[in-house]
C-alpha positions as CSV (number, residue, x, y, z in Angstrom):
1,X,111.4,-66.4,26.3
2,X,114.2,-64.7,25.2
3,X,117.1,-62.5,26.9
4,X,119.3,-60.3,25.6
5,X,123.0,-59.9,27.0
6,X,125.5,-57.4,25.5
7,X,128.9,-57.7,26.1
8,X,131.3,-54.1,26.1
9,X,134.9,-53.8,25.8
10,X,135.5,-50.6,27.9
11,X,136.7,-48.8,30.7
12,X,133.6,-48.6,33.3
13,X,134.7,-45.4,34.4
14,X,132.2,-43.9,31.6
15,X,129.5,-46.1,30.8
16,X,128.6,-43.7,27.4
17,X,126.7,-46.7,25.5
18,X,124.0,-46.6,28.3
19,X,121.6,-44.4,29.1
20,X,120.3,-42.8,33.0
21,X,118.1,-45.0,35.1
22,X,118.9,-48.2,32.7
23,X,119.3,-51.2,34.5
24,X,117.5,-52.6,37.3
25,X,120.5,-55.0,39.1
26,X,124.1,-54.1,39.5
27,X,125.9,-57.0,40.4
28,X,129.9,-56.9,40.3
29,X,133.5,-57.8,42.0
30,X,135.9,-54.9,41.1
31,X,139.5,-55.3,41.4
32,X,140.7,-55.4,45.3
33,X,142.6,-52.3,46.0
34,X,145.9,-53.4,47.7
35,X,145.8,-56.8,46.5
36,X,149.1,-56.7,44.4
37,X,147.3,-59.2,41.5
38,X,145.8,-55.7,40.9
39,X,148.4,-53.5,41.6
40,X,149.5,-53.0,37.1
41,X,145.8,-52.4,36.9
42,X,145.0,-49.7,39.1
43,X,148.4,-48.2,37.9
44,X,147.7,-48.3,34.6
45,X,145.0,-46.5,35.2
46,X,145.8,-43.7,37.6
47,X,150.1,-43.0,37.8
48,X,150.1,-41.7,41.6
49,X,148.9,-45.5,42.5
50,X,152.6,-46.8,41.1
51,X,153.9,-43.6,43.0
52,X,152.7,-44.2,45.9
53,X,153.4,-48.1,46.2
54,X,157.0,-47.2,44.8
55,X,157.3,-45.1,48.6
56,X,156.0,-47.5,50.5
57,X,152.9,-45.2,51.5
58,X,150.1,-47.8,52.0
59,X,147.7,-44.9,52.8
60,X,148.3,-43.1,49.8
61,X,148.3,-46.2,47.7
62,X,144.7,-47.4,48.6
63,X,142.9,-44.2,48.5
64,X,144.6,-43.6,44.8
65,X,143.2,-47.2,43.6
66,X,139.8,-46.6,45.5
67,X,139.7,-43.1,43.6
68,X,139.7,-45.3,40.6
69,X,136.8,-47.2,41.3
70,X,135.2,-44.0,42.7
71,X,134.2,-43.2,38.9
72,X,132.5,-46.6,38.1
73,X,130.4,-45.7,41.6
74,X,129.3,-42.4,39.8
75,X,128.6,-44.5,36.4
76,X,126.3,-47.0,38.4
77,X,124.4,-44.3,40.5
78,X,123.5,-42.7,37.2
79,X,122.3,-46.1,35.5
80,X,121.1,-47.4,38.1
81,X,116.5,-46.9,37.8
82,X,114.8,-45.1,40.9
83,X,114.8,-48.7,43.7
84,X,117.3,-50.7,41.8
85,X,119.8,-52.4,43.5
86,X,123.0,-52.6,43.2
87,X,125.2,-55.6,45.3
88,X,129.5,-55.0,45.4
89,X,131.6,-58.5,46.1
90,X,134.4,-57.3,47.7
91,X,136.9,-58.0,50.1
92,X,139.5,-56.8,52.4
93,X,143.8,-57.0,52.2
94,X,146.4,-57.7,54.6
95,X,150.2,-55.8,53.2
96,X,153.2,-54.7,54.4
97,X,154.4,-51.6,52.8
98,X,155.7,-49.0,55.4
99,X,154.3,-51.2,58.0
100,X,151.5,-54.5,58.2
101,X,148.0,-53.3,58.1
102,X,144.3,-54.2,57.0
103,X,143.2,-52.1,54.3
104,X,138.8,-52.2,54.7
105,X,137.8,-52.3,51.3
106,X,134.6,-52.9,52.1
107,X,134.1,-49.8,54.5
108,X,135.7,-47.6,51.7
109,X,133.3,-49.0,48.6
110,X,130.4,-48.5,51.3
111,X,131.0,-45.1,52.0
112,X,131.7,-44.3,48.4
113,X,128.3,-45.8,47.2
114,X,126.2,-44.1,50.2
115,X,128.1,-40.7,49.2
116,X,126.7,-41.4,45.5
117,X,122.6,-41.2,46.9
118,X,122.5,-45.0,47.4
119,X,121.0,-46.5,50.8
120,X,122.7,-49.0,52.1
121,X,120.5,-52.7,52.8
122,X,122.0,-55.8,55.3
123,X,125.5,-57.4,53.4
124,X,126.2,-60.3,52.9
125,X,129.6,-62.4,54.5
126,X,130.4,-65.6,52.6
127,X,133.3,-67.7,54.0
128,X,136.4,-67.8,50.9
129,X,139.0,-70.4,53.0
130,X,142.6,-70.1,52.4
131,X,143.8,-73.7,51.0
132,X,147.0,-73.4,52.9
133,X,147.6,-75.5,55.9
134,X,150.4,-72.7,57.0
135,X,147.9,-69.8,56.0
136,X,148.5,-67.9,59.6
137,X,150.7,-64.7,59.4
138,X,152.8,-63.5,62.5
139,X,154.3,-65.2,65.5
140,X,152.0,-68.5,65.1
141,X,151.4,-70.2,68.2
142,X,153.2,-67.1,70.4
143,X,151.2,-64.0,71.2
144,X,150.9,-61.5,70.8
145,X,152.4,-61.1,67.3
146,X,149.7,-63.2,65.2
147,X,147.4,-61.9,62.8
148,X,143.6,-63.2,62.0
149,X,143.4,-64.7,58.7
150,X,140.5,-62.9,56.5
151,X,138.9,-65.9,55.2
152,X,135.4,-64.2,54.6
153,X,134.5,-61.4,51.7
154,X,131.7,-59.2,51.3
155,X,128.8,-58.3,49.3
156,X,127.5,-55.1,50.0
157,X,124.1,-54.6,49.0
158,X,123.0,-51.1,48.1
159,X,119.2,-49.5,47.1
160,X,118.7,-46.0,45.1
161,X,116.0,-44.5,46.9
162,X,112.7,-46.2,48.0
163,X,112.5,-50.1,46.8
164,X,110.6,-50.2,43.5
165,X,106.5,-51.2,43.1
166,X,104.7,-53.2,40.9
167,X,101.0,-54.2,39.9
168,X,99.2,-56.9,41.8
169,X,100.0,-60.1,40.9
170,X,102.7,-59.0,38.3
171,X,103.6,-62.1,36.4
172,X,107.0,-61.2,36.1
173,X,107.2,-60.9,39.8
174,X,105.4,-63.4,40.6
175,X,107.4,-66.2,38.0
176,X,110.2,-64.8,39.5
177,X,109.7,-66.0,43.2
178,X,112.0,-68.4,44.8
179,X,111.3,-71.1,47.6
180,X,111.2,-70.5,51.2
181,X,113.6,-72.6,52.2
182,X,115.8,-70.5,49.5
183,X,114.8,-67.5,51.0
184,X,115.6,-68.6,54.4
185,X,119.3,-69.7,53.3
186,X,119.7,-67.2,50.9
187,X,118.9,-64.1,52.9
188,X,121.3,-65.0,55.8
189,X,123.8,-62.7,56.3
190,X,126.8,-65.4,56.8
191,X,126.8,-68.0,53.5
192,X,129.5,-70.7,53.9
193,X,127.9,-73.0,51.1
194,X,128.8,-71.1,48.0
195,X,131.4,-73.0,46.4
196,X,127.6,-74.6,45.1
197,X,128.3,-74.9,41.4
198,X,131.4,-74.7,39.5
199,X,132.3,-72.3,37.1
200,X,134.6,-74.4,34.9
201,X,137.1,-72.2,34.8
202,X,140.8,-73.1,33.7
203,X,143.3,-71.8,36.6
204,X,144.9,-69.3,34.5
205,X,141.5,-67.2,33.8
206,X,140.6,-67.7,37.4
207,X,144.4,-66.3,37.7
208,X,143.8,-63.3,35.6
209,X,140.1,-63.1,36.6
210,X,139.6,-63.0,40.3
211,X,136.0,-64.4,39.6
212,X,134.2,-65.1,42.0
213,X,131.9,-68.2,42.6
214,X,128.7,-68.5,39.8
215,X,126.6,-69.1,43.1
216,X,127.3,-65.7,43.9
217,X,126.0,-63.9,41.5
218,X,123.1,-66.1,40.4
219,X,121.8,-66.2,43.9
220,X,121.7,-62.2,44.0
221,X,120.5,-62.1,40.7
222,X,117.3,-64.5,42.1
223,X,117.1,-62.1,45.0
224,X,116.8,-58.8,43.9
225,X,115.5,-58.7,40.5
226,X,112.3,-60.1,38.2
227,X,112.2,-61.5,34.7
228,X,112.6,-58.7,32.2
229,X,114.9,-56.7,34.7
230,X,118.7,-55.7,32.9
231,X,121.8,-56.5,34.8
232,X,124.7,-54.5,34.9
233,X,128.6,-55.7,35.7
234,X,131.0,-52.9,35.0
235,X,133.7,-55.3,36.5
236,X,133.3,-57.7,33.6
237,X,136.4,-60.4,33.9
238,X,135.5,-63.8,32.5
239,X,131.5,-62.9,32.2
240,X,130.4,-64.9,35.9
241,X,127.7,-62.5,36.6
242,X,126.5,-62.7,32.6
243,X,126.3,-66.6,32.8
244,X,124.2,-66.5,36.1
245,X,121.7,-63.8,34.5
246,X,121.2,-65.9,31.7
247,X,121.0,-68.8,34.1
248,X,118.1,-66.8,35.9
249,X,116.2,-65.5,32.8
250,X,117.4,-61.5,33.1
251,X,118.7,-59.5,30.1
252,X,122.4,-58.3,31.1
253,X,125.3,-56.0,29.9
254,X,128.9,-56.3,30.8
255,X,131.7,-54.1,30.5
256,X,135.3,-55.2,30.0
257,X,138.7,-53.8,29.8
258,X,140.6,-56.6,28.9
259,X,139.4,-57.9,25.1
260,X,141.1,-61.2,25.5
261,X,139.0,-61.9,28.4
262,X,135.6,-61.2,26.3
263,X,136.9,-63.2,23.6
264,X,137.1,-66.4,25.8
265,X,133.8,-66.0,26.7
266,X,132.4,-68.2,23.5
267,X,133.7,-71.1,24.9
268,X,132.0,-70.8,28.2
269,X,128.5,-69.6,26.7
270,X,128.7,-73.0,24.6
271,X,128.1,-74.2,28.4
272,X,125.2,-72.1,29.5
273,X,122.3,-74.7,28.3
274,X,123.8,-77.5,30.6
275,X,124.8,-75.2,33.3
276,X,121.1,-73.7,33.2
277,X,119.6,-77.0,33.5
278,X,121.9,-78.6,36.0
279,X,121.1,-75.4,38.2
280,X,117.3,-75.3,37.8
281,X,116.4,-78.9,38.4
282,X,118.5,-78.9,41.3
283,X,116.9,-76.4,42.9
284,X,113.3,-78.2,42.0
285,X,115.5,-81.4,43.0
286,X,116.1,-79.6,46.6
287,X,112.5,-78.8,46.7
288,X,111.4,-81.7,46.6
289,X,113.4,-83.3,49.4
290,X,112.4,-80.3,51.9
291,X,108.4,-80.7,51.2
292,X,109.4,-84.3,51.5
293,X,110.5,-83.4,55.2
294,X,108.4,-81.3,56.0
295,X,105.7,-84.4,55.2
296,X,107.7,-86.8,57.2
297,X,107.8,-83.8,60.4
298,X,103.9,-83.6,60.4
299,X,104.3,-80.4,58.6
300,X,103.3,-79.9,55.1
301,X,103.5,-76.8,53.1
302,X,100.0,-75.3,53.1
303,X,99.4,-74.0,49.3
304,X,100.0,-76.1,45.5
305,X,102.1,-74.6,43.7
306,X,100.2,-73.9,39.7
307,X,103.3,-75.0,37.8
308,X,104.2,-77.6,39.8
309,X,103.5,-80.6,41.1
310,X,104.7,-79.7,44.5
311,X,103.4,-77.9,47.3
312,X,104.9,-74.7,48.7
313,X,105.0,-73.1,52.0
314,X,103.9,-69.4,51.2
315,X,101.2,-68.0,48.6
316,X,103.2,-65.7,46.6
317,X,105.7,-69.5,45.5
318,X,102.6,-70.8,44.0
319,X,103.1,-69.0,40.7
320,X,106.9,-69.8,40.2
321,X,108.2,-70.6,36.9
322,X,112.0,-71.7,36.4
323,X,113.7,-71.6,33.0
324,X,116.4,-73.4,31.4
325,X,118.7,-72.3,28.3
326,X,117.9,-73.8,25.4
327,X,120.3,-72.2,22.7
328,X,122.6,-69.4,22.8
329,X,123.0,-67.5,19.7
330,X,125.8,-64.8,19.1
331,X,125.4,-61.7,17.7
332,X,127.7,-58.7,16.4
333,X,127.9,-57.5,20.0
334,X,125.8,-59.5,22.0
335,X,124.0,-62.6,23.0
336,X,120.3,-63.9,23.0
337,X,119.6,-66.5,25.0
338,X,116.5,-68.8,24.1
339,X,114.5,-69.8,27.0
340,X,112.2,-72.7,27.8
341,X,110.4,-73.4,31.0
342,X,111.1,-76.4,33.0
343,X,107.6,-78.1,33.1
344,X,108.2,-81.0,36.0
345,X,109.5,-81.6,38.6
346,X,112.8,-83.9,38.4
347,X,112.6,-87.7,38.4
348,X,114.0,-89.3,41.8
């Protein structure tokens, strides 16, 4: 199997190089509005954001960055196919300009996606813990000045119109299923377990970057797409969301602003086999220990899987298939990724 991911240095607020209804997945982290690591970009970009943060009007300020972003929103309602999904990492910020606040990202992306035709589906809260020990703001131990730390981000997860069909038994459905005791973590709406694998990235493109965890993505990526779906970051950064589609065995595009970011990318995609494998067999490797369990509780999974030499706890796992990167090969504009599936389970 093979997968194609293009990689676009642009500005996501017009998407020209793709056409309507042309991916199935968006998955992204844009730029936080009020978070100053952003604050050059978003003026940069619109000159009443710099305006309004040079008065000290924090109101002002936020909706100008969020107007920003309210043109990518337009660009991935129109790419997005009839039941695609689309799933926004973002979190909130805590400032002082005329006065300390909370600024609700997240309620301000939502109501800019369901004002675009999208329906909103259950989010996602994953726990992001400050490393600080003195990380709380205000009076400390005196009330009532303290303020709650926001240790927790969102993904917001979006659908455009009715959620999409397919053929019985479709293989690429049906290759693409994941275990249940995935689905049963994986579909909680509180994660606090996704530091999962590293990215490998040096501080200072984490710095410039703001990525977010590679279990982030790839998990959604599992969740709400099949093998052959496209997925689309307009939010590009250090290409997170490409690895973990490659990872999963979807085609993706990115779009980036920054071209020094895409060109780092070739030494992380010289990564991607290893990371692949390292990712699949631990998931075959965790598995294993639940059926193991689930044995030792009296209680074993009822169906075989066909792939695997495992069993499996519902009838639509049987037919899962899990790939690995084999090769990457660069193009002018683009990657292919070579494919190959895993054929065992892993030793021990």
């Amino acid at each position: 199997m093979e997968t194609d991911h293009e990689v676009v240095v642009g500005d996501a607020r017009d998407l020209a190089s793709l056409p309507d209804d042309s991916v199935e997945l968006v998955v992204t982290s844009p730029p936080y509005p009020m978070i100053e690591l952003w604050d050059e970009t978003f003026a940069a970009l619109d000159d009443g954001v710099a305006d309004a943060l040079a008065a000290g009007e924090g109101e002002r300020a936020f909706e100008s960055m969020h107007a920003v972003l309210d043109a990518v929103w337009d660009e991935v309602a129109r790419v997005l196919v009839k039941g695609g999904v689309a799933c926004v990492n973002v979190g909130d910020a805590t400032r002082t300009l005329d006065r300390f606040r909370v600024y609700h990202n997240h309620a301000r992306v939502a109501a800019a996606l369901a004002e675009r035709g999208l329906e909103p589906l259950p989010d996602v809260v994953w726990r992001k813990p400050a490393n600080s020990a003195a990380k709380f703001m205000g009076s400390g131990t005196l009330p009532p000045n303290a303020y709650v730390t926001l240790e927790h981000e969102y993904v917001l997860v979006f659908r455009n119109g009715p959620r999409r069909s397919f053929e019985p038994g479709a293989e690429q459905r049906y290759g693409a299923a994941y275990f249940w005791e995935e689905r049963n973590e994986w579909f909680s709406d509180v994660w606090t377990d996704v530091r999962g694998v590293g990215q490998d990235l040096d501080d200072a493109a984490r710095e410039r970057s703001g990525a977010y965890p590679f279990e982030i993505p790839y998990r959604l990526v599992c969740m709400y797409s099949v093998y052959g779906d496209r997925v689309l970051d307009p939010f590009w950064g250090t290409g997170t969301t490409t690895l973990a589609a490659m990872a999963a065995g979807r085609d993706s595009v990115g779009v980036e602003i920054d071209p020094e970011l895409v060109e780092a990318f070739e030494d992380r995609v010289e990564r991607v086999p290893d990371l692949s494998r390292r990712v699949v067999e631990r998931r075959l490797r965790e598995h294993a220990v639940f059926v193991k369990e689930r044995r030792a509780a009296g209680d074993p999974p009822a169906y075989e899987a066909t792939r695997y030499d495992t069993r499996v706890v519902t009838e639509g796992e049987r037919a899962i298939r899990l790939y690995a990167v084999n090769d990457v090969e660069a193009t002018e504009s683009a990657y292919v990724a070579i494919h190959e599936p895993v054929a065992s389970m892993p030793d021990g």
